[in-house]
PyMOL Python script that loads the backbone (N, CA, C, O; Angstrom):
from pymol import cmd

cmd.read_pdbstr("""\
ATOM      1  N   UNK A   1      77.411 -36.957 -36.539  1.00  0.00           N
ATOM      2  CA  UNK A   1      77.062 -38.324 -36.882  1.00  0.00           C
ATOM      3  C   UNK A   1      78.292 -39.216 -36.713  1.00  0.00           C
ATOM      4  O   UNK A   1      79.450 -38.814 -36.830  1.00  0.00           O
ATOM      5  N   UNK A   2      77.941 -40.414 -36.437  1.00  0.00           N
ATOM      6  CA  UNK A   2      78.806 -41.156 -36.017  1.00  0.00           C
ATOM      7  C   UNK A   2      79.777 -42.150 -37.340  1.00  0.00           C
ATOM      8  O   UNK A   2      79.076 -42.355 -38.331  1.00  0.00           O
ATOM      9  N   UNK A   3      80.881 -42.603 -37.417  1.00  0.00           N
ATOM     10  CA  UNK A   3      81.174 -43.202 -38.743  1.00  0.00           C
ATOM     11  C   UNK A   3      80.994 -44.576 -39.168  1.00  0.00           C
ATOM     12  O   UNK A   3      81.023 -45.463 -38.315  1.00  0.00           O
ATOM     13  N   UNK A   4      80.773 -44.911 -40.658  1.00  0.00           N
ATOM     14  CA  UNK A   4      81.020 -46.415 -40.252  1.00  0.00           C
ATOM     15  C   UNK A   4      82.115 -46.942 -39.838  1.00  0.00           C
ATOM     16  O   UNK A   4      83.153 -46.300 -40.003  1.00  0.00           O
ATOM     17  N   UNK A   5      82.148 -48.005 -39.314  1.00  0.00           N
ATOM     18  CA  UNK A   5      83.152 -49.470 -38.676  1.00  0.00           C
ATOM     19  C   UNK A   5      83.306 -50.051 -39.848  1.00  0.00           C
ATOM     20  O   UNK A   5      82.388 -50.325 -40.620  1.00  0.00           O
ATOM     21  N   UNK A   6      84.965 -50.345 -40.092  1.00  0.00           N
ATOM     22  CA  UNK A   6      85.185 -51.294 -40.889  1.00  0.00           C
ATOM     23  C   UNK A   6      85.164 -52.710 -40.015  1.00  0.00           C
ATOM     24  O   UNK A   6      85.473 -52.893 -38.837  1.00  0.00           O
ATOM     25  N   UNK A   7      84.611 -53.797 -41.186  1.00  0.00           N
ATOM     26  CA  UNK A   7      83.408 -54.963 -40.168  1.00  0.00           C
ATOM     27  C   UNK A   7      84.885 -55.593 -39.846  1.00  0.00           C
ATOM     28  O   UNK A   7      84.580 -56.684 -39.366  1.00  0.00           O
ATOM     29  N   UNK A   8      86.247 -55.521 -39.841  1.00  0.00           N
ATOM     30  CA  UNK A   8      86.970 -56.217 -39.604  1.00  0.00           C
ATOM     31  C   UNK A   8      87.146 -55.889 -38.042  1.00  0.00           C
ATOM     32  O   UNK A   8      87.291 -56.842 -37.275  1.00  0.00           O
ATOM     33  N   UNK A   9      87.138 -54.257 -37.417  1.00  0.00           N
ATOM     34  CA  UNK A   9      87.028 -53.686 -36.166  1.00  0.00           C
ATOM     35  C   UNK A   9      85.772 -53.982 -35.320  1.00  0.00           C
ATOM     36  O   UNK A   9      85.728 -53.732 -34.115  1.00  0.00           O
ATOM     37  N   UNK A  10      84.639 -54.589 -36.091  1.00  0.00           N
ATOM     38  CA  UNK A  10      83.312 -54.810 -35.703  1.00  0.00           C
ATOM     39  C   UNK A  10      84.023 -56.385 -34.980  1.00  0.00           C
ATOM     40  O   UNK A  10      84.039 -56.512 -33.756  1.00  0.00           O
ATOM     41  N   UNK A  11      84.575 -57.495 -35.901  1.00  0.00           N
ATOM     42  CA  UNK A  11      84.687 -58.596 -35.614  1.00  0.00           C
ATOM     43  C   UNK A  11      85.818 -59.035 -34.542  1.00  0.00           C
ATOM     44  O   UNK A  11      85.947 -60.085 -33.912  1.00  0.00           O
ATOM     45  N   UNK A  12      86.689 -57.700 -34.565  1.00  0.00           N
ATOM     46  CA  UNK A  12      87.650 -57.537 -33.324  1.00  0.00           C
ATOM     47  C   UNK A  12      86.881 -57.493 -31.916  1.00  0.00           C
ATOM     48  O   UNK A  12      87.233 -58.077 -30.890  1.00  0.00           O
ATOM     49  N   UNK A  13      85.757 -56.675 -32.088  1.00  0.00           N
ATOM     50  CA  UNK A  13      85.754 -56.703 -30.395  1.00  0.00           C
ATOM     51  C   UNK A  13      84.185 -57.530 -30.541  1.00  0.00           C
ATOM     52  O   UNK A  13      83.504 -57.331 -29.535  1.00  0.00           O
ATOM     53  N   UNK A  14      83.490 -58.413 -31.598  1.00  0.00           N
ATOM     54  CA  UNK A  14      82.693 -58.939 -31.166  1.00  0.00           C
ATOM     55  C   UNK A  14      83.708 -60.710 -31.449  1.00  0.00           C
ATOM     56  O   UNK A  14      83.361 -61.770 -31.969  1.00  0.00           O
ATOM     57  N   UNK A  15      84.785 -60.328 -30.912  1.00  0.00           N
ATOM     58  CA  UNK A  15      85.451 -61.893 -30.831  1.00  0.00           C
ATOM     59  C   UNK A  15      86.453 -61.800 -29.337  1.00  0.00           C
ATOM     60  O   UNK A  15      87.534 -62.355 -29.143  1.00  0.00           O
ATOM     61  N   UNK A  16      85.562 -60.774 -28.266  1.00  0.00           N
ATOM     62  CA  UNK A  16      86.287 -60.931 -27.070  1.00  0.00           C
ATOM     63  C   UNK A  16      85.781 -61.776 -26.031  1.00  0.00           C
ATOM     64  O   UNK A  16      84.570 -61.993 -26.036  1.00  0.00           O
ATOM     65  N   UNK A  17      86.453 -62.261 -25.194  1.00  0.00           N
ATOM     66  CA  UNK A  17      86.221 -63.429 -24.092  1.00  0.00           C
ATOM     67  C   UNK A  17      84.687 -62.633 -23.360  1.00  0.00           C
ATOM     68  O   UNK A  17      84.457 -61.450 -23.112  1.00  0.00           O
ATOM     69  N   UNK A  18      83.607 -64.224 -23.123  1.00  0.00           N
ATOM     70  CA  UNK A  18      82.120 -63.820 -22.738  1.00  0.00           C
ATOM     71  C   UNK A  18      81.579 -62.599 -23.656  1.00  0.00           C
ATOM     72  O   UNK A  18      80.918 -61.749 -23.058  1.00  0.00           O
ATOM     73  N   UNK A  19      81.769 -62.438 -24.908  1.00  0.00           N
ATOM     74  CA  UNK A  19      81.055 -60.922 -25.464  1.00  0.00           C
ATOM     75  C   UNK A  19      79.565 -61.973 -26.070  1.00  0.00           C
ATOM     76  O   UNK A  19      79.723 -63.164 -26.339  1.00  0.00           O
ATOM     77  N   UNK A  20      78.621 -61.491 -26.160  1.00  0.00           N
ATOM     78  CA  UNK A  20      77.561 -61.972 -27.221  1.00  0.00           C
ATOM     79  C   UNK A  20      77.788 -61.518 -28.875  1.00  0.00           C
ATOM     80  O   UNK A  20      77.479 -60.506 -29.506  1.00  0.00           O
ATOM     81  N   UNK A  21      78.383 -62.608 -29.184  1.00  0.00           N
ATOM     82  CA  UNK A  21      78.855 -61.839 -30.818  1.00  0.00           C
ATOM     83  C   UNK A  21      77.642 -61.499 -31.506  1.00  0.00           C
ATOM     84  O   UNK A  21      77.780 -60.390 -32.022  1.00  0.00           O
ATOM     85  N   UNK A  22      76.694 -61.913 -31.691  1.00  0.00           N
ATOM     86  CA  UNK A  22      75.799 -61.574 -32.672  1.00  0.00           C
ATOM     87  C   UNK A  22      75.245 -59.815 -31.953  1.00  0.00           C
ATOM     88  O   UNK A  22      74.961 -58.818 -32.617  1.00  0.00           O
ATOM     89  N   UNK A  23      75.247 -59.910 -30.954  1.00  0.00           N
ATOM     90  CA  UNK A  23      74.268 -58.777 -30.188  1.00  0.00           C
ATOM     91  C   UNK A  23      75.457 -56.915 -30.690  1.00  0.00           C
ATOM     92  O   UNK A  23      75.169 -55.748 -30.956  1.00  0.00           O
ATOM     93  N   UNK A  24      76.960 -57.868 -30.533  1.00  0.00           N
ATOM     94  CA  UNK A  24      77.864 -56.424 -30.429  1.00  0.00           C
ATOM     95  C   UNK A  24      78.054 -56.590 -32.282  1.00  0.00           C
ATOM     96  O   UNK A  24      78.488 -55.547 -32.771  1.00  0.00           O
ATOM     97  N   UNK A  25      77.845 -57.491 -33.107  1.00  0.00           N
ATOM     98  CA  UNK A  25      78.041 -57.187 -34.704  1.00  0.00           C
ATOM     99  C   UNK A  25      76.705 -56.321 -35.062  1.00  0.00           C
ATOM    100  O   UNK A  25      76.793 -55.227 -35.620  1.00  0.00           O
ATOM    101  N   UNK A  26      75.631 -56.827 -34.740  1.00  0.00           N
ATOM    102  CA  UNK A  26      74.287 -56.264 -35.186  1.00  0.00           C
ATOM    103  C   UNK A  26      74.196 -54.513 -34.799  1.00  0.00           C
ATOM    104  O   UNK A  26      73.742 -53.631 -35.528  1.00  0.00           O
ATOM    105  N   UNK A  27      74.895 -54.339 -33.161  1.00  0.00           N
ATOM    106  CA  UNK A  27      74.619 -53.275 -33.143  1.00  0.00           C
ATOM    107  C   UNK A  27      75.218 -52.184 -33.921  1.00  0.00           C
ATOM    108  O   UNK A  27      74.568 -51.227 -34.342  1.00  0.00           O
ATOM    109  N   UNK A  28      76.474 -52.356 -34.100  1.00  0.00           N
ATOM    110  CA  UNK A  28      77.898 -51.720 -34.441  1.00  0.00           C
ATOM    111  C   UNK A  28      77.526 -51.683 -35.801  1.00  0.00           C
ATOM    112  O   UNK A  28      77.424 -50.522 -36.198  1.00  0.00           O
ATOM    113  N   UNK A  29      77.210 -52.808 -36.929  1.00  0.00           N
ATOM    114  CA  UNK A  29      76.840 -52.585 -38.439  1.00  0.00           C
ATOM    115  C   UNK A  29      76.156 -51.644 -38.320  1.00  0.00           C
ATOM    116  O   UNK A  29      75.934 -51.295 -39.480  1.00  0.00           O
ATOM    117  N   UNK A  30      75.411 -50.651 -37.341  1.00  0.00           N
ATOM    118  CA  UNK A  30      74.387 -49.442 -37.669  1.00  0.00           C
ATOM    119  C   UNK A  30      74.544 -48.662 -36.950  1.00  0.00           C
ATOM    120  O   UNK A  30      73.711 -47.781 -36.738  1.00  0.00           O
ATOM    121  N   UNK A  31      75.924 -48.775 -36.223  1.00  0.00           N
ATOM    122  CA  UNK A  31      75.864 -47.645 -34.925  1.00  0.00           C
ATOM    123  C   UNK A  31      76.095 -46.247 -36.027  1.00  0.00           C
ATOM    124  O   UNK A  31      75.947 -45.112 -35.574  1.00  0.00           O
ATOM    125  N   UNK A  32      76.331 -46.385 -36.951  1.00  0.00           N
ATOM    126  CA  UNK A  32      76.598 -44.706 -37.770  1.00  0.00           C
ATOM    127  C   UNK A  32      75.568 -44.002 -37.853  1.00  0.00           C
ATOM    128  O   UNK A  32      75.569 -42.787 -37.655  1.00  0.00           O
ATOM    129  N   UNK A  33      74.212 -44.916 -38.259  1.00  0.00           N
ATOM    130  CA  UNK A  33      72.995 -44.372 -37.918  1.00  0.00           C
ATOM    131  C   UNK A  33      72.813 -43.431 -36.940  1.00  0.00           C
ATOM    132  O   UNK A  33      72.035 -42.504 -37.164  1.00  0.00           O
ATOM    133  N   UNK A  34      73.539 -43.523 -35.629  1.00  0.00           N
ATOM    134  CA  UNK A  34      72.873 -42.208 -34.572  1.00  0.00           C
ATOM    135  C   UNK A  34      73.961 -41.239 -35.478  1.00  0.00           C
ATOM    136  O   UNK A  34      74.873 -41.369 -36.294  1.00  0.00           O
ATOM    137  N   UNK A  35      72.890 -39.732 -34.438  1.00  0.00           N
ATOM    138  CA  UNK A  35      73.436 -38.501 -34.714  1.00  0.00           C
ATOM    139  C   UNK A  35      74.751 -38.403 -33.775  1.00  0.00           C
ATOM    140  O   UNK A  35      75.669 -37.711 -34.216  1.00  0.00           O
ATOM    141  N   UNK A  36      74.894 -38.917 -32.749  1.00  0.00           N
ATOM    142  CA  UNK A  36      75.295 -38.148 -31.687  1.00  0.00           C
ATOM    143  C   UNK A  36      75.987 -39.567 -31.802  1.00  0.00           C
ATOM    144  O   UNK A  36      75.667 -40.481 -32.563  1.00  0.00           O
ATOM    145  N   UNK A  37      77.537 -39.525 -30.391  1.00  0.00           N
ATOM    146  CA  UNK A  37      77.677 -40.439 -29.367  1.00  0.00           C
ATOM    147  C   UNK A  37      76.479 -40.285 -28.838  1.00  0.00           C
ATOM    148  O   UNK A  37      75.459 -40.501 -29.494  1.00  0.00           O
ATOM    149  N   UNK A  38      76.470 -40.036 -28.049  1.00  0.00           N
ATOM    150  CA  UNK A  38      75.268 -39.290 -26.604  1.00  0.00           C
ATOM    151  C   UNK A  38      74.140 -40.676 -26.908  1.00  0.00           C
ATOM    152  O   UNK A  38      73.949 -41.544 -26.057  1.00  0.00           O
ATOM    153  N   UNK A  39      73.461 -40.674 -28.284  1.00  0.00           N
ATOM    154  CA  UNK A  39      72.598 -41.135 -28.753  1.00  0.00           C
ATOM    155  C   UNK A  39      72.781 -42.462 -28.765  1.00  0.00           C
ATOM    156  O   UNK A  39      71.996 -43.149 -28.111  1.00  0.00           O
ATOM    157  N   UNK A  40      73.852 -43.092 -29.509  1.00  0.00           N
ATOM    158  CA  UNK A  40      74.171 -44.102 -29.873  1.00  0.00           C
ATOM    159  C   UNK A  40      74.367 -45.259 -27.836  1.00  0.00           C
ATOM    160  O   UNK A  40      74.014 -46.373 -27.448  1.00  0.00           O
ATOM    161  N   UNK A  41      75.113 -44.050 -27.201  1.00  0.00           N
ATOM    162  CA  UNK A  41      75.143 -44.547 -25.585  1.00  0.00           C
ATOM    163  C   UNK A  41      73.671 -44.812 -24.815  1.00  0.00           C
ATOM    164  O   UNK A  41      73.540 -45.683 -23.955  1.00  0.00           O
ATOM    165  N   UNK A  42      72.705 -44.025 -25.208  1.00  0.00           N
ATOM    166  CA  UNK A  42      71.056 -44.330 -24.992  1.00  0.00           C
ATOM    167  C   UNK A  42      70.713 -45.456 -25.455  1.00  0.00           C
ATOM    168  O   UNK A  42      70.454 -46.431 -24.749  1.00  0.00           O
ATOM    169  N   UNK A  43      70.667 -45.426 -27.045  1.00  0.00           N
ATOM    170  CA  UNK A  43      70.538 -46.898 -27.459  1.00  0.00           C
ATOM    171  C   UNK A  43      71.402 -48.166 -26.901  1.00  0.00           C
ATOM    172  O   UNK A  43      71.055 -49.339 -26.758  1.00  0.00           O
ATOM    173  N   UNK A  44      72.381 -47.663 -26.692  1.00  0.00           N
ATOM    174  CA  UNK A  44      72.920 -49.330 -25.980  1.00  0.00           C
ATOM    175  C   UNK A  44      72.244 -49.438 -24.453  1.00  0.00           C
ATOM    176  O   UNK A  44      71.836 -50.546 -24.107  1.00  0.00           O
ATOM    177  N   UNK A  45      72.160 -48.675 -23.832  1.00  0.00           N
ATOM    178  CA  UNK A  45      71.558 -48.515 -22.645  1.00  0.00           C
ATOM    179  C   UNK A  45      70.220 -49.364 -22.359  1.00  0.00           C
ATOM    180  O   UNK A  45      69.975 -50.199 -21.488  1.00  0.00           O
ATOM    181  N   UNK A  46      69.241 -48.708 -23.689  1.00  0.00           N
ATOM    182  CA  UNK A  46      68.165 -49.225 -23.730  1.00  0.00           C
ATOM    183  C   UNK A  46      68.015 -50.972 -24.073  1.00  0.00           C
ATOM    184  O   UNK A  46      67.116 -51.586 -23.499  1.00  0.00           O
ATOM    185  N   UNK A  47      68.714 -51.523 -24.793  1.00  0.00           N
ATOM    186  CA  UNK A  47      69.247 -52.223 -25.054  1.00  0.00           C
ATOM    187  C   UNK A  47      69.833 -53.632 -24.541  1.00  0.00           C
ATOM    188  O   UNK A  47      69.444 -54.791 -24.686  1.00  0.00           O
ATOM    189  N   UNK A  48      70.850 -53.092 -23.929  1.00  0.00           N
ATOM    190  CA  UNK A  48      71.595 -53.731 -22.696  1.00  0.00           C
ATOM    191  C   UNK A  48      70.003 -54.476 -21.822  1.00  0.00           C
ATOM    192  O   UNK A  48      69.671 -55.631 -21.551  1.00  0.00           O
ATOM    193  N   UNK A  49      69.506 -53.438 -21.661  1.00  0.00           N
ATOM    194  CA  UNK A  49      68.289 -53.586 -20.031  1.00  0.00           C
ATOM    195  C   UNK A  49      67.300 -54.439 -20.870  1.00  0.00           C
ATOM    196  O   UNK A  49      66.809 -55.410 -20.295  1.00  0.00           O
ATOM    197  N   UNK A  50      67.036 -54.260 -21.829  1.00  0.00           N
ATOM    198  CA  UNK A  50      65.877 -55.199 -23.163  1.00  0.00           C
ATOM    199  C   UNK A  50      66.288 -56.207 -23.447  1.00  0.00           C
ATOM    200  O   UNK A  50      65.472 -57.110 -23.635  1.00  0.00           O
ATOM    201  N   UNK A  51      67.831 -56.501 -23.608  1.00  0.00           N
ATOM    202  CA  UNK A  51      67.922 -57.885 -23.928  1.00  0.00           C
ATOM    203  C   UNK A  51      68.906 -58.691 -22.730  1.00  0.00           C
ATOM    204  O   UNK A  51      69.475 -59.775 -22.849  1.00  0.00           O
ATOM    205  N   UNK A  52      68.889 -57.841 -21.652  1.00  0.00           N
ATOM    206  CA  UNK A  52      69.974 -58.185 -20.640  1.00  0.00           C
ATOM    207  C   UNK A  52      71.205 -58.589 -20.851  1.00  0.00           C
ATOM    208  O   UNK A  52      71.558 -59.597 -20.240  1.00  0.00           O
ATOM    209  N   UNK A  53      72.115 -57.963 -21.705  1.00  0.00           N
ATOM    210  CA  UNK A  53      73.651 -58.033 -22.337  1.00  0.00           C
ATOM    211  C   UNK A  53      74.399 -58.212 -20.756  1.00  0.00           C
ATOM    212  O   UNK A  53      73.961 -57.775 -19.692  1.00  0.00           O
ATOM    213  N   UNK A  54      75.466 -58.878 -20.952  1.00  0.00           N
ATOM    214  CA  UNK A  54      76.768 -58.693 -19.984  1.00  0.00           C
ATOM    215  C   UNK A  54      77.581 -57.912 -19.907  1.00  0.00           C
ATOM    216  O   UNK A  54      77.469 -57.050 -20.778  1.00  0.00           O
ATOM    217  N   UNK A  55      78.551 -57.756 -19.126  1.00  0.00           N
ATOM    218  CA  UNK A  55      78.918 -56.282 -19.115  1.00  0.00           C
ATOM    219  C   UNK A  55      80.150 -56.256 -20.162  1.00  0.00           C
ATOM    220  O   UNK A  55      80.740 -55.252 -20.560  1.00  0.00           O
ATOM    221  N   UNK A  56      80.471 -58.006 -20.616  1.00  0.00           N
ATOM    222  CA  UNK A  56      81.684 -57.806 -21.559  1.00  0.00           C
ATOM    223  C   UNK A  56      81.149 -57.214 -23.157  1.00  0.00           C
ATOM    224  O   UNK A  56      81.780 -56.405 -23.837  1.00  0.00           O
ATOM    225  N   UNK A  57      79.948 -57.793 -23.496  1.00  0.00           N
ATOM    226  CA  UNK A  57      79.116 -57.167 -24.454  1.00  0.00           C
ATOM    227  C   UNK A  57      79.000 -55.578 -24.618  1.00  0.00           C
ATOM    228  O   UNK A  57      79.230 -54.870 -25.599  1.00  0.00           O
ATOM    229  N   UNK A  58      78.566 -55.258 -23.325  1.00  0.00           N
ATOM    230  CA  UNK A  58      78.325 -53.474 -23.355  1.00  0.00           C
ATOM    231  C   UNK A  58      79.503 -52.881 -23.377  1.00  0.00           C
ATOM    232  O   UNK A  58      79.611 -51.884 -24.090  1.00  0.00           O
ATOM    233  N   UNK A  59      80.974 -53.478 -22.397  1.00  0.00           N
ATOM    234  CA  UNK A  59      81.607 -52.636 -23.128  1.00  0.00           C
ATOM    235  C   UNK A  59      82.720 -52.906 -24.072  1.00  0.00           C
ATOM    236  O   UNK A  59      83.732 -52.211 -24.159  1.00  0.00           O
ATOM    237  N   UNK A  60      82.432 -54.088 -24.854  1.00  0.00           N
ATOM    238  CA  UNK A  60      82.586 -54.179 -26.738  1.00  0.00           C
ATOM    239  C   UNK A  60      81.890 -53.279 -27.352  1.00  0.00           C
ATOM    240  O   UNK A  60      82.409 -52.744 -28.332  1.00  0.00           O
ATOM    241  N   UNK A  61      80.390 -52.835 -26.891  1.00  0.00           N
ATOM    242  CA  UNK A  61      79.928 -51.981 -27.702  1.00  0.00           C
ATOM    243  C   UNK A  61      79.825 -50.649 -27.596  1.00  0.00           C
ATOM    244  O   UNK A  61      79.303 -49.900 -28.422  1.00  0.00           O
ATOM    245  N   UNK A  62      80.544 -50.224 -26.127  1.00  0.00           N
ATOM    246  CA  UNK A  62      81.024 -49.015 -26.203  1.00  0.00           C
ATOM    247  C   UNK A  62      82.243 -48.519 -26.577  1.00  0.00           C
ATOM    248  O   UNK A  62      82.496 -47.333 -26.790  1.00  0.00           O
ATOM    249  N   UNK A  63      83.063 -49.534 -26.659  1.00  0.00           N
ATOM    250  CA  UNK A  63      84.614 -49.141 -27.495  1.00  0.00           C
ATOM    251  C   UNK A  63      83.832 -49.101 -29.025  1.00  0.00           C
ATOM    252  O   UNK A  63      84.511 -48.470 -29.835  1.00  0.00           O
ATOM    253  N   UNK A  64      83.167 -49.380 -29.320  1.00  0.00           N
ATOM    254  CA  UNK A  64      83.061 -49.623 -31.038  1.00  0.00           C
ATOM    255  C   UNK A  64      82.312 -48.234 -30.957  1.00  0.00           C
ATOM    256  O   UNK A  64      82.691 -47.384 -31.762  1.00  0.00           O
ATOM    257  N   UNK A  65      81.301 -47.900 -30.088  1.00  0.00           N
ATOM    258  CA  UNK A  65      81.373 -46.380 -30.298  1.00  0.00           C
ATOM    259  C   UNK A  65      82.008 -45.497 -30.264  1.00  0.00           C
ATOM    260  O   UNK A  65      81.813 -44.446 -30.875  1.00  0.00           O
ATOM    261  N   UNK A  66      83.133 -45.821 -29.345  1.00  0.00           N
ATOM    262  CA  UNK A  66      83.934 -44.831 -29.240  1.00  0.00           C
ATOM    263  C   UNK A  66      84.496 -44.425 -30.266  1.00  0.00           C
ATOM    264  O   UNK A  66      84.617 -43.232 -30.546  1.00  0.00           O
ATOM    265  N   UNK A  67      85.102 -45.811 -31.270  1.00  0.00           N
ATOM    266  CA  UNK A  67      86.029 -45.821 -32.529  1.00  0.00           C
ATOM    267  C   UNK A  67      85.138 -44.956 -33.545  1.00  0.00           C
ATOM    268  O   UNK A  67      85.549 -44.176 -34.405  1.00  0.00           O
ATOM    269  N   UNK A  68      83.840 -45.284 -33.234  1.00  0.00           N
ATOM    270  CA  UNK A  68      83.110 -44.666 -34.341  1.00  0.00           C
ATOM    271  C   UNK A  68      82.691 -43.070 -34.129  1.00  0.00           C
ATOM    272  O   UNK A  68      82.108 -42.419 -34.996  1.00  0.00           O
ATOM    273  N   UNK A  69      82.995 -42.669 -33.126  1.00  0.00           N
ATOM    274  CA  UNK A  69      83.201 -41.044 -32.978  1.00  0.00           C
ATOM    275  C   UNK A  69      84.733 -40.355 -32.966  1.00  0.00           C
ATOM    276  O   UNK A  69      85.089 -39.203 -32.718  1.00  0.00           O
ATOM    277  N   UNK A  70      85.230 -41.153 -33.215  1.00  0.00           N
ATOM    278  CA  UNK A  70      86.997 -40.568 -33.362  1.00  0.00           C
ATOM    279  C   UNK A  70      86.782 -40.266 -34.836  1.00  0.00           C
ATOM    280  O   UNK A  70      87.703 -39.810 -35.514  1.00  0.00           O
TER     281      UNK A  70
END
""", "prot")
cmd.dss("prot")
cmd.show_as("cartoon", "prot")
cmd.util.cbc("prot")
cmd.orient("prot")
């Protein structure tokens, strides 16, 4: 399982140049919820293509997974 984000690391990378802040805070407050990375990378996937994110968004929200599997 993945850990929580302290929201101060959440607000770090949802305050980077072109990111969608609301889209990379919302996800990240629950990314602990998945079991897996693996999982948590599906859900953004699915995601990304559902709400058509940019690519600075997706990968804000794959560093915040990352942090959250270290």
């Amino acid at each position: 399982m993945l850990r929580l984000l302290q929201i101060e690391d959440i607000k770090t990378l949802a305050s980077r140049k072109e990111v969608r802040r609301i889209a990379v805070e919302n996800f990240l407050m629950t990314v602990h919820h998945n079991e897996s990375k693996q999982q948590a990378l599906m859900n953004l996937k699915w995601d990304a293509e559902r709400y058509r994110w940019n690519t600075a968004t997706i990968r804000a929200i794959e560093d915040g997974i990352d942090q959250a599997d270290s």
